[in-house]
TORKOL-4160 file (C-alpha; in steps of 0.2 Angstrom, whole numbers, padded with zeros to 4 digits, m for minus):
176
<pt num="1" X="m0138" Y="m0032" Z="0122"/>
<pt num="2" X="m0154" Y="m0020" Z="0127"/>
<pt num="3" X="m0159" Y="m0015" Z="0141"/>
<pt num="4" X="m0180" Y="m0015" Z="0143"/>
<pt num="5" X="m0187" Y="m0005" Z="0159"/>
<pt num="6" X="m0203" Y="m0009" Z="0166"/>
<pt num="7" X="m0212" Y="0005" Z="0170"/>
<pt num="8" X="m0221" Y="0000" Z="0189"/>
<pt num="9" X="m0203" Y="m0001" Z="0197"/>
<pt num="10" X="m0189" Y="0010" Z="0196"/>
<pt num="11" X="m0175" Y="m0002" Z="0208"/>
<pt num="12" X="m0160" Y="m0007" Z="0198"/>
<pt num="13" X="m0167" Y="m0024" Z="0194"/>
<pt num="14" X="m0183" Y="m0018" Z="0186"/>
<pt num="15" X="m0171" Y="m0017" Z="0171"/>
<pt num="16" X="m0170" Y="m0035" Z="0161"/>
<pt num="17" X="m0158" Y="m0037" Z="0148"/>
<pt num="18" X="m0164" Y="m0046" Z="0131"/>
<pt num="19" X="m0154" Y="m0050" Z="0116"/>
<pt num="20" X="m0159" Y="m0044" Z="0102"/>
<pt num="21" X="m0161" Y="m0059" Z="0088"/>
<pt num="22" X="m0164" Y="m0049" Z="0073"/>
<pt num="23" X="m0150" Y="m0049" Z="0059"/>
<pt num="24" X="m0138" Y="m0057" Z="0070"/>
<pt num="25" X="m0127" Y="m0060" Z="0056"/>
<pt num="26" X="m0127" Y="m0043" Z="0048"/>
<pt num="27" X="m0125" Y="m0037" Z="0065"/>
<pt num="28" X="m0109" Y="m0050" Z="0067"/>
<pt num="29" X="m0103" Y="m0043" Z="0052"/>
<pt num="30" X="m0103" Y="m0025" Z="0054"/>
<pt num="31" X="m0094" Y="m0030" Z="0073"/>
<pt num="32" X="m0079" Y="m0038" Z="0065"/>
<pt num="33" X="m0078" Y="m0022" Z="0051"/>
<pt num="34" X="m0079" Y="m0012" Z="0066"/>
<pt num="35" X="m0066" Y="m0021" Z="0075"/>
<pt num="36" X="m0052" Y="m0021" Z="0060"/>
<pt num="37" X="m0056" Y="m0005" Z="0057"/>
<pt num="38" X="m0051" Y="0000" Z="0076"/>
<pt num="39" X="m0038" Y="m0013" Z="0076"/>
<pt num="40" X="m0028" Y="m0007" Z="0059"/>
<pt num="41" X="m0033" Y="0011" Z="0063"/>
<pt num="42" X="m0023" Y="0011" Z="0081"/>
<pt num="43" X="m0003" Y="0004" Z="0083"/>
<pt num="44" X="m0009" Y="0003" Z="0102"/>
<pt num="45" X="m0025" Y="m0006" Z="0102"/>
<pt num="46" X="m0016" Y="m0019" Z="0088"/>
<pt num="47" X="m0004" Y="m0021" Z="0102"/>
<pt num="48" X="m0014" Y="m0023" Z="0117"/>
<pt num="49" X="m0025" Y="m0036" Z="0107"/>
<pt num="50" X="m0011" Y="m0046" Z="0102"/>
<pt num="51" X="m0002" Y="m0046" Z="0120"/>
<pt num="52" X="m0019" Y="m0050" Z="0130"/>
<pt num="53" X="m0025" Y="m0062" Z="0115"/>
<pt num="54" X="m0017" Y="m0077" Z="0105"/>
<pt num="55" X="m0021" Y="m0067" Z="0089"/>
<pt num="56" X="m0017" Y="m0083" Z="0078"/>
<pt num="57" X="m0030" Y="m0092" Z="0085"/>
<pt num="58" X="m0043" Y="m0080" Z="0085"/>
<pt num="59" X="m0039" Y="m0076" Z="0068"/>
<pt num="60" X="m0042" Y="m0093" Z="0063"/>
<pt num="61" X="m0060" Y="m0094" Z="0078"/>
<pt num="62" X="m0065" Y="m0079" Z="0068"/>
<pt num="63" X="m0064" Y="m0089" Z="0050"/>
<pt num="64" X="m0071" Y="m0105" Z="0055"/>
<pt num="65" X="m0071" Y="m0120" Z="0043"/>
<pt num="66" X="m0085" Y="m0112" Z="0031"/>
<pt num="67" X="m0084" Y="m0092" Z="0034"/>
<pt num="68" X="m0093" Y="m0077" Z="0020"/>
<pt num="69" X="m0083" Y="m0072" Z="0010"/>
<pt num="70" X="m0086" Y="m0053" Z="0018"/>
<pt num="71" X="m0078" Y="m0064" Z="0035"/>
<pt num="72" X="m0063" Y="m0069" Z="0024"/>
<pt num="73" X="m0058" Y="m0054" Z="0019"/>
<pt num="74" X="m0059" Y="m0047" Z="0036"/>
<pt num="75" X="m0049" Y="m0059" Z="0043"/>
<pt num="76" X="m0036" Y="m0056" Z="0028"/>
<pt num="77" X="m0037" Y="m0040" Z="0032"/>
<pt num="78" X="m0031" Y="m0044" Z="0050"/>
<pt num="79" X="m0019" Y="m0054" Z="0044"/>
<pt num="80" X="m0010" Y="m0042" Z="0033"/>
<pt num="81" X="m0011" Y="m0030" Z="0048"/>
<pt num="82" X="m0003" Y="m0044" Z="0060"/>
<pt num="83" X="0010" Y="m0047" Z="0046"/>
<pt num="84" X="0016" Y="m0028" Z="0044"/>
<pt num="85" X="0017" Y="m0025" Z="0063"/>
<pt num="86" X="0024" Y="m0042" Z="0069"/>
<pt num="87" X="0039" Y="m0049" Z="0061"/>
<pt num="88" X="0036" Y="m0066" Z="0070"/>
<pt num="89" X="0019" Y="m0068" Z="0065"/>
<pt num="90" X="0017" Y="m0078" Z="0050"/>
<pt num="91" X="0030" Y="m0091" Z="0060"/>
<pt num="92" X="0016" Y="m0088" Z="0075"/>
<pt num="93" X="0001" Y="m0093" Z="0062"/>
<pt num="94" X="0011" Y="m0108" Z="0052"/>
<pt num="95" X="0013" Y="m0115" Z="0071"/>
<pt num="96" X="m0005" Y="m0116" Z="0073"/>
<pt num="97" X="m0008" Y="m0124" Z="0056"/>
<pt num="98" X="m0017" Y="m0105" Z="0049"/>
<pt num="99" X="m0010" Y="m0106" Z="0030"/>
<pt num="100" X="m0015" Y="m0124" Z="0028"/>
<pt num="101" X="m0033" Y="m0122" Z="0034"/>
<pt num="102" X="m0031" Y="m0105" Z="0024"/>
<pt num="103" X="m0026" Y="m0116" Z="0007"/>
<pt num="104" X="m0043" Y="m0126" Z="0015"/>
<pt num="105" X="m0056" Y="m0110" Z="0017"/>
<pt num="106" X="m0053" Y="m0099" Z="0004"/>
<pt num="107" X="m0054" Y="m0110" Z="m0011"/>
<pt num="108" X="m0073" Y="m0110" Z="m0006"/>
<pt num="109" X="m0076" Y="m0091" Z="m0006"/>
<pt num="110" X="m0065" Y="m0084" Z="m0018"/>
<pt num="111" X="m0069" Y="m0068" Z="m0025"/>
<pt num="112" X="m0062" Y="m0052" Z="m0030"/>
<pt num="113" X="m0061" Y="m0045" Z="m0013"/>
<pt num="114" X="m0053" Y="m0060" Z="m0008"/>
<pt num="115" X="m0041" Y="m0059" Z="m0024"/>
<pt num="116" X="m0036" Y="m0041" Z="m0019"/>
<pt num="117" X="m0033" Y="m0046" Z="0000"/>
<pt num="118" X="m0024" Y="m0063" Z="m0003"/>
<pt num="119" X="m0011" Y="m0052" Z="m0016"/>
<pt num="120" X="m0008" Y="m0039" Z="m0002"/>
<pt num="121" X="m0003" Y="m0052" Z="0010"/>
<pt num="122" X="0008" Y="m0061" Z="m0006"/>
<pt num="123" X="0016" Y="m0045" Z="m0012"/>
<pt num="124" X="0022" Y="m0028" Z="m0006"/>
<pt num="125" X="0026" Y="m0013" Z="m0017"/>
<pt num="126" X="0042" Y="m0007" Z="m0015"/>
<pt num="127" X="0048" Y="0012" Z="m0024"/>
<pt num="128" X="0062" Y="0005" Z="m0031"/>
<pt num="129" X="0059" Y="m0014" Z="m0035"/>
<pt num="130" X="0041" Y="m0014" Z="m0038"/>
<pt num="131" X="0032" Y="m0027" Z="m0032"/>
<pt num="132" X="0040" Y="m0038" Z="m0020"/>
<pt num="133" X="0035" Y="m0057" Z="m0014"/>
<pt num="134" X="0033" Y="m0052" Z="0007"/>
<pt num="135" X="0023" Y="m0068" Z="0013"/>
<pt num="136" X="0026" Y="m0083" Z="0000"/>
<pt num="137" X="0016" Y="m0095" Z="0014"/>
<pt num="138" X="m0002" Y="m0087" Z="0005"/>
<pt num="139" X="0003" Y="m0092" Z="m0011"/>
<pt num="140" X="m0003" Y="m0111" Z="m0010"/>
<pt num="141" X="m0020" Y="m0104" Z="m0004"/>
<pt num="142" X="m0020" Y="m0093" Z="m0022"/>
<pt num="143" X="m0013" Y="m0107" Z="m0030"/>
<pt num="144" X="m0029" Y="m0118" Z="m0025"/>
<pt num="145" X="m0042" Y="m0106" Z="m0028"/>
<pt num="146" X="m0035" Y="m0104" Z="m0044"/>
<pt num="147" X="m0037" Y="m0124" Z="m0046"/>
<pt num="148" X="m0054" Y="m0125" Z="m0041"/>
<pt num="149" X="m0059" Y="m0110" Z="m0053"/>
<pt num="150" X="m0048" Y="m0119" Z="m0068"/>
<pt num="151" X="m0058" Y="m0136" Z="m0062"/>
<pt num="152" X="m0073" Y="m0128" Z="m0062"/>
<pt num="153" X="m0073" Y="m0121" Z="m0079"/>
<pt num="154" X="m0065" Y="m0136" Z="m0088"/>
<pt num="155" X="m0079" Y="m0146" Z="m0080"/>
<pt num="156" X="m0092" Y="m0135" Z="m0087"/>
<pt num="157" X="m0101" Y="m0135" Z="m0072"/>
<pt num="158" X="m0112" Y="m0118" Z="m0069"/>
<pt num="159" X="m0104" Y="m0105" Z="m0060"/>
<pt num="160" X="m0113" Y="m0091" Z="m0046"/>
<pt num="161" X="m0110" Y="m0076" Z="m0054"/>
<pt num="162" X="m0093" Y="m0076" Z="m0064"/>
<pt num="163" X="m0088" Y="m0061" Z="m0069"/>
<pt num="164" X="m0072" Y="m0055" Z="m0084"/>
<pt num="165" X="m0063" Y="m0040" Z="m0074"/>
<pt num="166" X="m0055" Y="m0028" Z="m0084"/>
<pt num="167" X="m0038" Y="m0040" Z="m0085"/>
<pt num="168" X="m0049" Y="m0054" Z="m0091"/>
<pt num="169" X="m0049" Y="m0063" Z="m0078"/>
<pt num="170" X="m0064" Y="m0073" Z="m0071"/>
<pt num="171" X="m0068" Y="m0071" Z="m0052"/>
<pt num="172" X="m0085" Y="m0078" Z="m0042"/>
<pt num="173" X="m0091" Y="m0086" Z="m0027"/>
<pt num="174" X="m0093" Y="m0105" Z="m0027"/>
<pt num="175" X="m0103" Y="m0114" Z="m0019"/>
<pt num="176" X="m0093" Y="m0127" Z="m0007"/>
């Protein structure tokens, strides 16, 4: 919000308040880095947020039913920080239905950053084990993405920007 003086009067309410409508959704975006950046950066702030909010709910307002896929990966990224400092929480988030609507969203906005952030909630790496299965309750979300790529491709039907990584596999948005 800004703040816009008129120069004839100097009371308090010579100051009206507009919102500024330009970019609103680069704006939106750049709040919600902000915000997991304060929220994984800061044990406290994780915890205050998550005793005055329902964080599993949030998470789930903040994805919507048709989110970016720069929005995904942000609420991944919250997830992963709610799942390494809460040990109820994936309990909290299948309670509120969150991986089944995951298994819904993400199929839509697959990419590679969504690849990378849906594998860091599956797996942890352990010194002596290697990698470890830590949350199974993503894996049907991978699983489906995985579908709709396969689908996709066996279809023939033209793909947004599909791209070989350096294992070979093919990653890219797809329109929903």
């Amino acid at each position: 919000m800004c703040y816009k003086a008129t120069p004839d009067v100097s009371s308090p309410k010579s100051i009206l308040s507009w919102i500024d409508l330009d970019h609103v959704r680069e704006k939106a975006e750049w709040l919600l880095e902000l915000f997991v950046s304060i929220i994984s950066g800061s044990t406290d702030c994780y915890t205050r947020f998550s005793i005055a909010l329902p964080v599993t709910r949030i998470y789930l307002l903040l994805l919507g039913d048709r989110p970016s896929s720069f929005v995904a990966k942000q609420v991944l990224d919250l997830i992963t920080i709610s799942l390494n400092r809460s040990k109820s929480f994936s309990r909290k988030f299948e309670l509120v239905s969150g991986w089944s609507i995951l298994n819904t969203v993400l199929p839509h906005v697959w990419d590679v950053n969504i690849h990378s952030a849906a594998f860091r909630i599956l797996l942890d790496r352990t010194p002596d084990q290697g990698p470890v299965v830590a949350c199974p309750y993503i894996l049907p979300a991978i699983l489906s993405s995985l579908n709709r790529m396969l689908v996709a491709i066996a279809q023939e039907s033209p793909l947004q920007s599909v791209e070989a990584n350096e294992n070979g596999m093919c990653c890219g948005p797809f329109g929903g």
